[in-house]
N, CA, C and O atoms as a DFTB+ gen file, in Angstrom:
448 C
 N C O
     1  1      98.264      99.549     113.081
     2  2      97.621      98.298     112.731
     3  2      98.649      97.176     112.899
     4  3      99.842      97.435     112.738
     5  1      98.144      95.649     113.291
     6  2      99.307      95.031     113.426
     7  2      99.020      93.917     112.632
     8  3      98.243      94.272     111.747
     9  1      99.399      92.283     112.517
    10  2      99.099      91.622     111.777
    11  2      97.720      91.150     111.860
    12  3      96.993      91.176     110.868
    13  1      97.356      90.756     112.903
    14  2      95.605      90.004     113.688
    15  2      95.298      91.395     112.693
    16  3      95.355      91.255     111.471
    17  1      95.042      92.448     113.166
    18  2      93.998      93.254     112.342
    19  2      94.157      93.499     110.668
    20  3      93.441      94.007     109.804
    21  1      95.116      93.036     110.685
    22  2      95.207      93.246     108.924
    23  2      94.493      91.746     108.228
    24  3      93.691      91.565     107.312
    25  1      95.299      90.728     109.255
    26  2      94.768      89.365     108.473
    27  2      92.757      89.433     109.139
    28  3      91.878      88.660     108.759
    29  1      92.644      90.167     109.786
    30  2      90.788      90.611     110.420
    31  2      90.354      90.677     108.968
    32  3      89.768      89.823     108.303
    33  1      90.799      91.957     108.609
    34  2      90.217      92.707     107.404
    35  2      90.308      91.797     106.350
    36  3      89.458      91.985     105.479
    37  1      91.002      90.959     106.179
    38  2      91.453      90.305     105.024
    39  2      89.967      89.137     104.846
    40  3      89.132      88.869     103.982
    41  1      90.330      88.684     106.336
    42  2      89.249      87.696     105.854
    43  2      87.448      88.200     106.417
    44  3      86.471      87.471     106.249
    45  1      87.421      89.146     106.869
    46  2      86.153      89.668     106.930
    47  2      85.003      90.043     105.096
    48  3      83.816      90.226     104.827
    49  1      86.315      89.973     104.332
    50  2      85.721      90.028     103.027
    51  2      84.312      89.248     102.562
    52  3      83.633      89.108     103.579
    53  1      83.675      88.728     101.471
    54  2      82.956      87.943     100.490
    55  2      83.925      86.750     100.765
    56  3      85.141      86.936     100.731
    57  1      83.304      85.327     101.081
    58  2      84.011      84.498     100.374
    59  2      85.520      84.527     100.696
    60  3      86.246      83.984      99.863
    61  1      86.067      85.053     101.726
    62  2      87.810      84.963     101.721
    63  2      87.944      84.322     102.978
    64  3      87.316      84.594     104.001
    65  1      89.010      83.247     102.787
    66  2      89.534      82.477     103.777
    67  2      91.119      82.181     103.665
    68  3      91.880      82.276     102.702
    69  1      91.284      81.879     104.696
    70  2      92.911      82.018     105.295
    71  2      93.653      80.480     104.702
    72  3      93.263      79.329     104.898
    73  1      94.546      80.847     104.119
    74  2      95.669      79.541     103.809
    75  2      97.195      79.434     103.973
    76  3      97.806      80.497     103.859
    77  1      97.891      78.350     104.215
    78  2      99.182      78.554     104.237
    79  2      99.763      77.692     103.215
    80  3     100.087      76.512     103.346
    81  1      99.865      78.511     102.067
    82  2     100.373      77.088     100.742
    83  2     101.703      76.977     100.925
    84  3     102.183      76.252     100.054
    85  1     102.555      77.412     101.736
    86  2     103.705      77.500     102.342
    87  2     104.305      77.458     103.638
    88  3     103.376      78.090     104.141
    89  1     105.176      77.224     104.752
    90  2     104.821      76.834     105.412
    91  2     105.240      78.306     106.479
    92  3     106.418      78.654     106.562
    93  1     104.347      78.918     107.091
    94  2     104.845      80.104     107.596
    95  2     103.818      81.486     106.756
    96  3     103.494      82.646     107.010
    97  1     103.678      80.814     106.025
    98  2     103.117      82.387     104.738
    99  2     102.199      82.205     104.688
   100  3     101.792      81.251     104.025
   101  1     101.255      83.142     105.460
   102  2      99.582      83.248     105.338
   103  2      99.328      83.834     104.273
   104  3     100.046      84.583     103.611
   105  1      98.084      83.421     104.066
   106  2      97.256      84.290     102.872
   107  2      96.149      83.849     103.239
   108  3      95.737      82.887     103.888
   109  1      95.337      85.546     102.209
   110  2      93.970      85.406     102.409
   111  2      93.552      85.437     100.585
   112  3      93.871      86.193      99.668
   113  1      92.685      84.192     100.680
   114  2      92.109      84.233      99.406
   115  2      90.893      84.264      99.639
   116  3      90.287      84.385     100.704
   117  1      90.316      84.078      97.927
   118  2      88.846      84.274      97.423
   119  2      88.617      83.235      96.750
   120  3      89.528      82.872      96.006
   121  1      87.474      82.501      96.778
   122  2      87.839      81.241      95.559
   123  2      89.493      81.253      95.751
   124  3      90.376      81.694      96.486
   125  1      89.299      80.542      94.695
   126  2      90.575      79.643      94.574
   127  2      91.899      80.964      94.212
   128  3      92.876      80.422      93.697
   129  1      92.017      81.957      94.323
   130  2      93.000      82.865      94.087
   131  2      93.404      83.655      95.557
   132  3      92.703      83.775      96.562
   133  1      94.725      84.121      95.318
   134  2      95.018      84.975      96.770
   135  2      94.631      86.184      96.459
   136  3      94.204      86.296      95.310
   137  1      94.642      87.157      97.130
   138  2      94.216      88.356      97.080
   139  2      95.172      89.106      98.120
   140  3      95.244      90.335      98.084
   141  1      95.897      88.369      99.037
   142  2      97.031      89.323     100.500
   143  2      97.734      88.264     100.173
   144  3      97.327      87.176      99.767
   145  1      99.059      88.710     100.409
   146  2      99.707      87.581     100.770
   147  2     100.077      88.371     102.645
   148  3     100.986      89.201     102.669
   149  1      99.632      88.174     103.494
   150  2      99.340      88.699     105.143
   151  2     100.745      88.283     105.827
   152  3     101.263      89.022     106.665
   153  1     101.528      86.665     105.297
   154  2     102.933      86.518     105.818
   155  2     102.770      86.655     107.881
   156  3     101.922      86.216     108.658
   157  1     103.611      87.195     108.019
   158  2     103.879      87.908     109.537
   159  2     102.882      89.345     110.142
   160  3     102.468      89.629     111.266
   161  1     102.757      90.050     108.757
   162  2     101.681      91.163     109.059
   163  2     102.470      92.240     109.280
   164  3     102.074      93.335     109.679
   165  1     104.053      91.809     108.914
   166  2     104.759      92.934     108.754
   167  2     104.681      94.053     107.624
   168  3     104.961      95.248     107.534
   169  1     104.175      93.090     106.838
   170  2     104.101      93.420     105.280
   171  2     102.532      93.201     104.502
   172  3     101.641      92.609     105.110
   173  1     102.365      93.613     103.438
   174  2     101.419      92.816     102.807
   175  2     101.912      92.520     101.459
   176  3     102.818      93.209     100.991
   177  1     101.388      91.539     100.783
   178  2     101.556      91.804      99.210
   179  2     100.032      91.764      98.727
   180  3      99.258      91.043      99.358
   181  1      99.523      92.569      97.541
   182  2      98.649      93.013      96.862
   183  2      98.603      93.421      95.644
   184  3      99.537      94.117      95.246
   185  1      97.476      93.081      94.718
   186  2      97.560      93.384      93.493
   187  2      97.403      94.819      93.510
   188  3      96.374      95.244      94.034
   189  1      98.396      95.810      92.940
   190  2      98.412      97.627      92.818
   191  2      98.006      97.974      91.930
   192  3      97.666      99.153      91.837
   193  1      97.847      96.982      90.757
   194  2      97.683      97.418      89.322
   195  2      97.545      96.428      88.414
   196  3      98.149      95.364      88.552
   197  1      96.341      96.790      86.886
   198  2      96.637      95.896      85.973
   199  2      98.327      95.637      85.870
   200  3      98.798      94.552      86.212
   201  1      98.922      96.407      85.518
   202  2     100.659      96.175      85.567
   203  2     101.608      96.881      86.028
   204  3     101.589      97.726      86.923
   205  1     102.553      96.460      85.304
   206  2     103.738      96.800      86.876
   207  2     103.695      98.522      86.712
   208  3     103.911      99.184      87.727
   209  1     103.445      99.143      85.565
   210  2     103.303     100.560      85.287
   211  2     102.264     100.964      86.128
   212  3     102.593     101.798      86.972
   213  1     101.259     100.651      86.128
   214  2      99.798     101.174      86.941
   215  2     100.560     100.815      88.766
   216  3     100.609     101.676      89.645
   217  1     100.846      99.990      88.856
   218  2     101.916      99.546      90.429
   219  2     103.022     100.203      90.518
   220  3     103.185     100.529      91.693
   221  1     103.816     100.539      89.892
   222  2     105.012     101.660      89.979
   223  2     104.352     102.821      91.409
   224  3     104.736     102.815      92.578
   225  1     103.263     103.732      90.764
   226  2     102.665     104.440      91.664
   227  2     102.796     104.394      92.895
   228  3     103.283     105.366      93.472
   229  1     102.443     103.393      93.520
   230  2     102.775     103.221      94.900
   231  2     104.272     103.217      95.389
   232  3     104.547     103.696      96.489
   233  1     105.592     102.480      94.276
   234  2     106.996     103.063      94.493
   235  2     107.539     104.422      94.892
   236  3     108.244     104.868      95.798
   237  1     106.872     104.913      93.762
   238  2     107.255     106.553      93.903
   239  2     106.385     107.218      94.684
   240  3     106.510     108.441      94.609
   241  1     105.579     106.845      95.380
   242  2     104.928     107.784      96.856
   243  2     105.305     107.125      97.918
   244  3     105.084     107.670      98.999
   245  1     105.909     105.911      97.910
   246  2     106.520     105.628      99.227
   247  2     108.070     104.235      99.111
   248  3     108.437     103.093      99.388
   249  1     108.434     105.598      98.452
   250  2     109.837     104.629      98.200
   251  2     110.278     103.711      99.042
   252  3     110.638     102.625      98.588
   253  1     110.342     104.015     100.650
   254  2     111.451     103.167     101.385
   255  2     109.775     102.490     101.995
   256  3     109.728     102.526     103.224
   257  1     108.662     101.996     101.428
   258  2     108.006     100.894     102.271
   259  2     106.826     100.557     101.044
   260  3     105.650     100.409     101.377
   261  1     107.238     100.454      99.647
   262  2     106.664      99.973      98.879
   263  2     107.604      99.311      97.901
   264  3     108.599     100.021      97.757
   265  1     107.655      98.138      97.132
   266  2     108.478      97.838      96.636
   267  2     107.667      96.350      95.643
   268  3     106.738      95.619      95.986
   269  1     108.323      96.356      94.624
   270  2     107.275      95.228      93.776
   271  2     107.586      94.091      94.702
   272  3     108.388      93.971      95.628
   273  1     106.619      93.223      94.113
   274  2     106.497      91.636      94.637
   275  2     107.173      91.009      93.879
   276  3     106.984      90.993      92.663
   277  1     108.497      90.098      94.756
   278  2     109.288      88.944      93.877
   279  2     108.701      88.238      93.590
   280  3     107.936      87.708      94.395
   281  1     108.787      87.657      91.554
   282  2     108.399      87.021      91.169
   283  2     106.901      87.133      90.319
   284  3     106.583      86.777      89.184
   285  1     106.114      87.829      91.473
   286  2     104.641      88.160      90.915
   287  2     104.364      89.854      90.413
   288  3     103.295      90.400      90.138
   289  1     105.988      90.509      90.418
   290  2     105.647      91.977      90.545
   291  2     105.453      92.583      88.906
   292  3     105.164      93.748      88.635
   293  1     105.651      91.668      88.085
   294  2     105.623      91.891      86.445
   295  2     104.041      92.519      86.715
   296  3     103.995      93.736      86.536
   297  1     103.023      92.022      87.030
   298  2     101.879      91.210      87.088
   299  2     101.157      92.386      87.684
   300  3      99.935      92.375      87.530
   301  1     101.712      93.454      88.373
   302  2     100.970      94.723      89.442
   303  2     100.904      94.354      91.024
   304  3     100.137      94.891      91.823
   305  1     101.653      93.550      91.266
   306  2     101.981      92.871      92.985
   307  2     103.006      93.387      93.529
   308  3     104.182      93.224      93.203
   309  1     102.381      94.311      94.755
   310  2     103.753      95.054      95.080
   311  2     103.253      94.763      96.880
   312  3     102.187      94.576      97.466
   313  1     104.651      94.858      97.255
   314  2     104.573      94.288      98.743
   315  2     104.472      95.988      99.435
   316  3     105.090      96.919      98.918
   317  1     103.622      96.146     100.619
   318  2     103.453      97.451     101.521
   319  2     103.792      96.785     103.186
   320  3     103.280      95.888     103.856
   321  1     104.978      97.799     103.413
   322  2     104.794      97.303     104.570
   323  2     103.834      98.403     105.197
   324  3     103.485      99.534     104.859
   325  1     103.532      97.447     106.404
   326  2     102.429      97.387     107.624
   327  2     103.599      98.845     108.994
   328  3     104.759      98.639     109.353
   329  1     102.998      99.723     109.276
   330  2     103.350     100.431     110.493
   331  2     104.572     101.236     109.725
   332  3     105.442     101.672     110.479
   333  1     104.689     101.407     108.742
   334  2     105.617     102.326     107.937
   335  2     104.887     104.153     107.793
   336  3     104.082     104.773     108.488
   337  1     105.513     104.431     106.789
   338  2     105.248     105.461     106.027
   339  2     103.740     105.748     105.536
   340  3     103.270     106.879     105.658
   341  1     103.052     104.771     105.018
   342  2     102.153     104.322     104.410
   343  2     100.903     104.484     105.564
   344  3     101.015     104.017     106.697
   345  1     100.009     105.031     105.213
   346  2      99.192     105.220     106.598
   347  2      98.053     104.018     105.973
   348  3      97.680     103.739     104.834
   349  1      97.643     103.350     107.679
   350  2      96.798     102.302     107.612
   351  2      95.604     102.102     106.644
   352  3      95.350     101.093     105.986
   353  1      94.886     103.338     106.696
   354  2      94.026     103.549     106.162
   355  2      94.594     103.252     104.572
   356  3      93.782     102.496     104.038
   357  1      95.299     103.466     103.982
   358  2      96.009     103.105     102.231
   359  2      96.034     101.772     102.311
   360  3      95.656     101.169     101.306
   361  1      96.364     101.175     103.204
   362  2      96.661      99.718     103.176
   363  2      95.426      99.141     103.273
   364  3      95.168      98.555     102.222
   365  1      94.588      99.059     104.051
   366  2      93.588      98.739     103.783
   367  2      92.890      98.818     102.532
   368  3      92.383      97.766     102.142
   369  1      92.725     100.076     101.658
   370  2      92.586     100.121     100.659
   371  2      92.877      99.665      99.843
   372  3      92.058      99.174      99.066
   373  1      94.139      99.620      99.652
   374  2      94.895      98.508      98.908
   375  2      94.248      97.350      99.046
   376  3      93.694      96.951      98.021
   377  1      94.151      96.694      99.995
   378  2      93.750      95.432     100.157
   379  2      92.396      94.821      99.522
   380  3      92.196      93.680      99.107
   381  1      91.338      96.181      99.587
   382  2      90.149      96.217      99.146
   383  2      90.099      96.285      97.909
   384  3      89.071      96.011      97.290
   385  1      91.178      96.654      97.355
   386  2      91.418      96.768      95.791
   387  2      91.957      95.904      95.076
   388  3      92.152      96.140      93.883
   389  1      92.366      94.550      95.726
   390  2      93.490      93.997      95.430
   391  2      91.806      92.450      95.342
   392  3      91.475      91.652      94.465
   393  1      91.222      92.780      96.818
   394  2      90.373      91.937      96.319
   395  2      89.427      92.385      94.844
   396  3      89.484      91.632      93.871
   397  1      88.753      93.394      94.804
   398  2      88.128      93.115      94.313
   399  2      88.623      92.893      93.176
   400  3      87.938      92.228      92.399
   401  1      90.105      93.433      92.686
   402  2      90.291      92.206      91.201
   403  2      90.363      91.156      90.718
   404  3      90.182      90.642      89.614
   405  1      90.835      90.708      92.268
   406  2      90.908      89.169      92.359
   407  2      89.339      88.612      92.117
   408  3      89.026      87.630      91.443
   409  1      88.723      89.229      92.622
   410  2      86.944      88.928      92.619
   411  2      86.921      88.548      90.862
   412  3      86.860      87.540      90.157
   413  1      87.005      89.916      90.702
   414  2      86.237      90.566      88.940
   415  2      86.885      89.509      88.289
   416  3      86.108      88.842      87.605
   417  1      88.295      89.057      88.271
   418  2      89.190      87.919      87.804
   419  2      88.674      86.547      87.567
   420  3      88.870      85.996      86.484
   421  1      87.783      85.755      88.891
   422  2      87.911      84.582      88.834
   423  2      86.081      84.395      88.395
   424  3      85.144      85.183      88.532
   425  1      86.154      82.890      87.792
   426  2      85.685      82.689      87.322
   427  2      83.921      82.478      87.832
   428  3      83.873      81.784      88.848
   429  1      82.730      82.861      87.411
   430  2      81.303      83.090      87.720
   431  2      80.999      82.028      89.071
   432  3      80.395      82.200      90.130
   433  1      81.446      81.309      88.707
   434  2      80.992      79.656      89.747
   435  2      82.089      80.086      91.098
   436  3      81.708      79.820      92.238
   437  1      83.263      80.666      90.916
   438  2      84.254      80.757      92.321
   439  2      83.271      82.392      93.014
   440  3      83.374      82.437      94.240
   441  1      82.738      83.155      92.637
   442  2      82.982      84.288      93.061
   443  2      81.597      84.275      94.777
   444  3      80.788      83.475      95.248
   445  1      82.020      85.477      95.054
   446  2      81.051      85.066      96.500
   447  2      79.822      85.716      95.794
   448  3      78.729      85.744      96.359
């Protein structure tokens, strides 16, 4: 999988569209929240877990291409890289999982 098909999936969702609140760093949100952070498409970042315990999981099954998210990784945001260890199919999943908390999260009036 490479970046075009990851940032595909991302925004093929409910309601998700592409932003750069930075300059270089894609994301795909939902309403007003991110749900990928897509970057280069080397990587992703995604919500893994209510917290960083429930997100650990993904550390310890793929040590050298899972790793928390700086800054947001307290929170269950852990970055996967893309063409690693990690087979496509997980990542995607991830991604699908990452939305729909972001979904369940935001508020009745944002959701698709």
């Amino acid at each position: 999988m490479n970046g075009a098909e990851l940032l595909g999936h991302c925004l093929a969702k409910p309601g998700a569209w592409q932003d750069e609140p930075w300059e270089g760093d894609v994301v795909a949100k939902v309403g007003s929240k991110i749900f990928a952070f897509v970057g280069t498409g080397e990587a992703v970042g995604v919500k893994c877990g209510r917290n960083r315990d429930e997100a650990d999981e993904w550390l310890r099954r793929y040590p050298e291409d899972a790793r928390a998210s700086a800054y947001i990784g307290r929170y269950g945001w852990n970055s996967l890289t893309v063409g690693g260890a990690i087979p496509d199919d997980e990542i995607l999943e991830a991604v699908d999982a990452s939305y729909e908390a972001v979904v369940a999260a935001l508020p009745k009036r944002e959701r698709p």
